[in-house]
N, C-alpha and C positions, 0 to 999 in steps of 0.2 A: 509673463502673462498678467492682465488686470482683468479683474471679475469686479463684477459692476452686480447688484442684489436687491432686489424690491422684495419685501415681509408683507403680505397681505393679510387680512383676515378672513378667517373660513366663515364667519359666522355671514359675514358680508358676500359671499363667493367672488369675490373682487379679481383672486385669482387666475379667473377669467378674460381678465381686461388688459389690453394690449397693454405692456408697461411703455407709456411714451415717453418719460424724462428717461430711462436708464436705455431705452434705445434710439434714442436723440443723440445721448453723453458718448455710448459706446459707436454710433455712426461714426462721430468726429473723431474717435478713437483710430476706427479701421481704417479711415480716410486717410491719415496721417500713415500707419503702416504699423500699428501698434496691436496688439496679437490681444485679442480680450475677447471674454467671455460675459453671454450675460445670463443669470439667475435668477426666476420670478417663481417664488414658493409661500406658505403660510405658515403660519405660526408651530403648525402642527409637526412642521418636517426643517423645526429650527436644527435640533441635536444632532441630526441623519447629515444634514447639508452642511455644516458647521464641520465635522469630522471630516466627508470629502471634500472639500476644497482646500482645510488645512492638510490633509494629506494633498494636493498639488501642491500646494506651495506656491500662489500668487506671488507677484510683487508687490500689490496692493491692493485692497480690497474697497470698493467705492458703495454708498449704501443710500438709497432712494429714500428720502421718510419724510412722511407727511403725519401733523401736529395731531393727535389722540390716540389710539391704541395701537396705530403701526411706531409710536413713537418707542412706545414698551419693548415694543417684542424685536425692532431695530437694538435694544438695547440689548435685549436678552441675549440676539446673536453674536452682536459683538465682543461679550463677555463671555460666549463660549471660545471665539475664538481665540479671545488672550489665554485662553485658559490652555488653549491646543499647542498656543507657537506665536511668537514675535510679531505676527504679519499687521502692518500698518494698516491702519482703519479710515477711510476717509466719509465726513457725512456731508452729504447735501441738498439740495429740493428743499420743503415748502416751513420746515418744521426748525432747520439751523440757519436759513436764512431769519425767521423770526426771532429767534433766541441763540444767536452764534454764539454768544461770550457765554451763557450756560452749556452749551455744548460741549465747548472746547476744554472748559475745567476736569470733564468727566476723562477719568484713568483710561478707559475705554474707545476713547476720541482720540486720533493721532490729530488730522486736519480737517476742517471745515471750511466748505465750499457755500459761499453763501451768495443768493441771487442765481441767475443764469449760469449753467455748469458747463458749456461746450468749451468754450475758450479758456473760462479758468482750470478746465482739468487736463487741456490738450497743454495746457503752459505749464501745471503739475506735472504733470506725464513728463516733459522732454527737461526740467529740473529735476525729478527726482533720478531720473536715470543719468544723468549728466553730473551734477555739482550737487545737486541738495539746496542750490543757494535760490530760497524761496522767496527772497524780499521784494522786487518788483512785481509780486502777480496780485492783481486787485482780485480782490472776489475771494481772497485766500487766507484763513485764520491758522495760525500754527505755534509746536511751540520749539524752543531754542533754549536748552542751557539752561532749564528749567524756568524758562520764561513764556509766556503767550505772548506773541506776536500780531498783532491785526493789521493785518493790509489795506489799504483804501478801495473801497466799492468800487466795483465794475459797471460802468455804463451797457444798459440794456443793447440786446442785439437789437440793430436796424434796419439788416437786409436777413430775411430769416430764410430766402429762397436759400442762402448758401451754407444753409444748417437742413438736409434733407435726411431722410431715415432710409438705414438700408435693411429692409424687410428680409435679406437674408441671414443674417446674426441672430436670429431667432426662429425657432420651429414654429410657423402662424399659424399653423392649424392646430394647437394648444390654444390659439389665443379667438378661435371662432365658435361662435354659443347661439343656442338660439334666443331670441327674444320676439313676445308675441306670436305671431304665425308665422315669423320668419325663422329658417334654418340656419343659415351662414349670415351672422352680422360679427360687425368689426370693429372695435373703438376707435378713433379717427379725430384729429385737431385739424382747424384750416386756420387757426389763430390762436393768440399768446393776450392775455388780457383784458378789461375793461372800462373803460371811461365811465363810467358810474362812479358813485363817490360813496358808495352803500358803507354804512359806517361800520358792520360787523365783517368784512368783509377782510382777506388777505390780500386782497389785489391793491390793496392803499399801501402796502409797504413792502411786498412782491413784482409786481409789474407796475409801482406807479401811477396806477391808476389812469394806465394807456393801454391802447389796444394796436395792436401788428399781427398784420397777416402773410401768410404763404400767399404767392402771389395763384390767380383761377389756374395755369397753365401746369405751374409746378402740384397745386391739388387735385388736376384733371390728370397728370401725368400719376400718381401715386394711383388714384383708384381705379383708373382703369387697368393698371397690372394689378389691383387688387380684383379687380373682377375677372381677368382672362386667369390669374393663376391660381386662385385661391375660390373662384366661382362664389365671395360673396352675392351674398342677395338683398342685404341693407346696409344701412350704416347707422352707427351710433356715436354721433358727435358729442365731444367733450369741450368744444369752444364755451369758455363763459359764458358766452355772448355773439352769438350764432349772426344775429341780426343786428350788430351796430350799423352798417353798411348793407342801407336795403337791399342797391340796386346791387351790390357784389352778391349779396346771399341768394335774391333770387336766380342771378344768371349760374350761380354754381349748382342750385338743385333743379335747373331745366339741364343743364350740359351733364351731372351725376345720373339722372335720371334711372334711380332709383328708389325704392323708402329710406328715408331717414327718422332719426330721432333726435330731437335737435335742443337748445335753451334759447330762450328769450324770455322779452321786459311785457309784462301784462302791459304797460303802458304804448307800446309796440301795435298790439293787437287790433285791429276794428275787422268791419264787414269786408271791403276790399283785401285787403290783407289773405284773413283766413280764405275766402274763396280760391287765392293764388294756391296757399297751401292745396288745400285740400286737392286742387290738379295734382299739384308734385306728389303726393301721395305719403303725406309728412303724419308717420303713423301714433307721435309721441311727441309731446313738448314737456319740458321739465321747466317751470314757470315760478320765482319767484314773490307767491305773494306777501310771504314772512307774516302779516300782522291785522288783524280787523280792528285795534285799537289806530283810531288819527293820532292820539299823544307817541305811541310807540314808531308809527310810522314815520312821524316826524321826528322821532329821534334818532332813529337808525338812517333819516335820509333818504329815502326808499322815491321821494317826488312825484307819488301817486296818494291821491284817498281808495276811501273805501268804495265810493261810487265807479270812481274811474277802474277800479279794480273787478267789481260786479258789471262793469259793463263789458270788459274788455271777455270774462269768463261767458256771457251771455252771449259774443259773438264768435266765441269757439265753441260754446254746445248748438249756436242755428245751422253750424256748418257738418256738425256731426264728428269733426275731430276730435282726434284724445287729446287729452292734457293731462299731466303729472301736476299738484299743485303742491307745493313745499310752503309751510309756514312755520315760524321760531317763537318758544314761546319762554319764559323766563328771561326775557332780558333785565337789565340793569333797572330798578325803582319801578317795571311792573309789577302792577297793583292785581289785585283780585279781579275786580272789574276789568282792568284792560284782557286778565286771559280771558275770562268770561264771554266778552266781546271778539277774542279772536274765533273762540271755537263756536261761538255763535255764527260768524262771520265764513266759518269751515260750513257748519251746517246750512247756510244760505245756499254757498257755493254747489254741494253736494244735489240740493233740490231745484237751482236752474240747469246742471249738467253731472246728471247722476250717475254717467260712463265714465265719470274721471276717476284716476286714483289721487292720492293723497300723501301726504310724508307731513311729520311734524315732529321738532324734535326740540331739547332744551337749548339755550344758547350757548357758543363755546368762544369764551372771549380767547381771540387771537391776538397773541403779543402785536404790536403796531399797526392795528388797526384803530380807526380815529376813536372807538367806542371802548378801547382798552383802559385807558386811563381814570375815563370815568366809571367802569367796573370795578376796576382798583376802591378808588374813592366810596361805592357801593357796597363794596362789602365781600371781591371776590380775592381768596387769599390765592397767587400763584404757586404751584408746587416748586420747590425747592430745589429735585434732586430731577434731569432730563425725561427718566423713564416715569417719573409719578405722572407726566402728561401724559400718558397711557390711561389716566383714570377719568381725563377729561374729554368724552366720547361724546356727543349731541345725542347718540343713538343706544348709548348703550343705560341699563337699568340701575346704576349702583352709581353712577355719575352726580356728583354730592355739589348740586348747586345752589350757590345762594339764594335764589329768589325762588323755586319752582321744585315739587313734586317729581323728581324724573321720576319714579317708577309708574306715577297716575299718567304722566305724558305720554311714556310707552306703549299701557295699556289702549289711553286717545287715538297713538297711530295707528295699533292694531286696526282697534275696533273699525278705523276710515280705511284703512287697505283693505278689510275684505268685505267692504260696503259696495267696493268696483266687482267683486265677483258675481257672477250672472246666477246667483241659489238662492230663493226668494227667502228658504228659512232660516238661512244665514243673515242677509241681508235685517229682514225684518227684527230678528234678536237683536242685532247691534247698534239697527235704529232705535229701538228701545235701550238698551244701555246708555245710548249719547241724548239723548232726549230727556232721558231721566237721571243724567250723568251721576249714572252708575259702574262704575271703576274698580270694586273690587272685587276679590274672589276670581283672575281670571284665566282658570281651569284650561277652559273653552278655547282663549286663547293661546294657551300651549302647544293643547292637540293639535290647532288649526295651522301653528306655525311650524310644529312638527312633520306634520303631512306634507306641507310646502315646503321645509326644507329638501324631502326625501324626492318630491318632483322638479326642485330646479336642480337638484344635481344628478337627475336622475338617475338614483341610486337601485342598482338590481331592476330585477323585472318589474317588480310592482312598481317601482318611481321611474320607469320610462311609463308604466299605462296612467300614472296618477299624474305626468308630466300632459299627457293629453288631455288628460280633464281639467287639468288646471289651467290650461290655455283657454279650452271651452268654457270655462267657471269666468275668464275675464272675460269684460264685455270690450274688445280690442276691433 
């Protein structure tokens, strides 16, 4: 048997979210005729899960992790497991394709799958059970005789229709949540990728900085068995880059023809544009604006200003859509002024479309993206040891970076996330705080994110009734 494991974080409720790499990896598993198992838990239920599964006794065990605090708690478990029983460890996804050669050093690391995992773990799989002899598999880091081994890189998949997921390897209705006024939504990719050249970015030494898609037929065939078997009611896409391909994107959400949630380029945006939306009934856009500073913009590569960025925001609140707007701030040699200007630039944003929400977090230099080296050069030291990048979190509060405040950052995205709630006394208090950028002392803040954690997870009776309100409280 192979068990395949994504480590989420509770604090994030992530563990919500369809895990797509480990049931992508484990499709091509079952396809093949390979008996596996897949496992999506939280940090919480490391010890509990770690004991049952070394009590089955896998063949190997394959581990999902992606670069900041699922890196930690990836780690945590695999050091339980040594600690149980022999069972091989393999890592792969977004965090040891970045840093394979630190991965593979760690006692805890048997092998490392780096880049695309379908074919180099289906070639894993029918080696390890055969000879052991792992020396022709690209994509594949190992070691031999007390030696590390690096195989040569695997060329990206280029027909990804014949990489399909099989929705029964997994109980999905673990994996259906509500969001907004919708009951049944569903995490969902119709693509791998980006052609943007965004300099913070993973997809520069990830995917290349290309973009491949499921072909409309094979993403029309997936949702509609997701809608007769599972009765979702929306969807929530995790494509990068939803809209590289105008005319593909609109023909897929006239033929879905349901709500979505989707990403795309402010640059993207005008009046024609959003009108289409707003038919398809596109209830959330996750939007990167990253930066109100032009020096920072220009540094990250972003190939928008600040005009073109207030304009494109101005023809998504004429339309009445939501938008998510994401901005980064502590990047590499920003200056006081430039954050100044970004959250000046928040606060614009907020007063031409005051229904939006907000995210803003510090920067997390990503090993091979274009923007790493000159972090280096800035002043950011890398951690040393695989799990210490568990401390390098954009989101979290103790996240010790060189240019920027994280914990004032924190308090910033609070204060903008429940400026989207529809409670005037709310609202007006933390328009005051940002106005008078006032960031300390935040009490207020605790309670508020307290009470919202207890309604997104609707926890007991009161956080199903507080889950109502808190829907009501967004302006969605």
């Amino acid at each position: 048997m192979i068990t395949l494991i994504q480590i989420n974080y509770s604090e994030d409720h992530s563990e919500k979210i369809l895990p797509l790499g480990i049931l992508s990896v484990g499709s091509a598993l079952k396809k093949k005729g390979y008996d596996v198992q897949l496992i999506n838990i939280n940090e919480r239920q490391i010890n509990s899960t770690a004991e049952k599964i070394a009590a089955m006794k896998p063949d190997f065990i394959g581990i999902s992790v992606m670069t900041g605090i699922q890196t930690q708690h990836s780690a945590e478990f695999s050091k339980k497991i040594k600690q149980l029983g022999n069972i091989p460890i393999v890592w792969g996804g977004i965090h040891p394709t970045l840093l394979p050669d630190q991965c593979i050093k760690e006692e805890y690391i048997d092998y490392v799958i780096y880049g695309e995992g379908e074919i180099t773990t289906l070639e894993f799989a029918e080696k390890f059970y055969k000879d052991k002899n792992f020396s022709g598999i690209l994509g594949l880091i190992y070691k031999k005789d007390g030696k590390i081994i690096t195989n040569s890189e695997r060329p990206l998949i280029e027909n990804l229709d014949a990489w399909r997921l099989d929705f029964s390897l997994i109980d999905m209705n673990q994996f259906i949540f509500p969001l907004s006024k919708y009951k049944r939504v569903i995490a969902y990719k119709s693509s791998r990728g980006c052609p943007f050249g965004c300099a913070f970015c993973y997809n520069f030494k990830f995917n290349k900085s290309r973009w491949r898609v499921w072909s409309e037929d094979a993403v029309m065939e997936d949702i509609n068995f997701l809608k007769e078997k599972y009765k979702i009611d929306a969807i929530k896409f995790y494509d990068d880059n939803f809209f590289v391909d105008k005319e593909r994107a609109l023909s897929l959400l006239s033929k879905i023809n349901l709500p979505c949630h989707l990403e795309i380029r402010i640059d993207f945006i005008d009046d024609e544009l959003v009108a289409k939306l707003k038919n398809f009934n596109i209830f959330d856009m996750l939007i990167g604006l990253e930066s109100g500073s032009e020096r920072m913009l220009q540094l990250i590569d972003k190939r928008f200003t600040v005009e073109r960025l207030l304009q494109g925001v101005r023809s998504i609140a004429k339309y009445g859509l939501h938008a998510t707007y994401s901005f980064i701030v502590g990047l590499p040699s920003e200056t006081e002024k430039d954050f100044n200007e970004t959250i000046s630039v928040m606060n614009q944003v907020y007063k031409i479309h005051p229904q939006a929400g907000f995210t803003v977090g510090a920067y997390l230099p990503y090993p091979g993206s274009k923007l790493y080296d000159f972090s280096l050069m800035q002043g950011f030291v890398p951690p040393q040891r695989t799990e210490d990048w568990g401390k390098i979190d954009r989101f979290r509060k103790d996240f010790n970076s060189p240019w920027v405040n994280v914990r004032k950052v924190w308090v910033i995205r609070e204060c903008f996330k429940i400026l989207s709630w529809d409670l005037k006394i709310l609202k007006k208090w933390f328009e005051f705080r940002i106005s008078h950028n006032f960031y300390s002392f935040p009490i207020d803040i605790y309670v508020v994110e307290f009470l919202a954690g207890i309604a997104i997870e609707e926890k007991w009776f009161v956080g199903k009734l507080m889950r109502r309100l808190y829907n009501k409280l967004r302006n969605r």
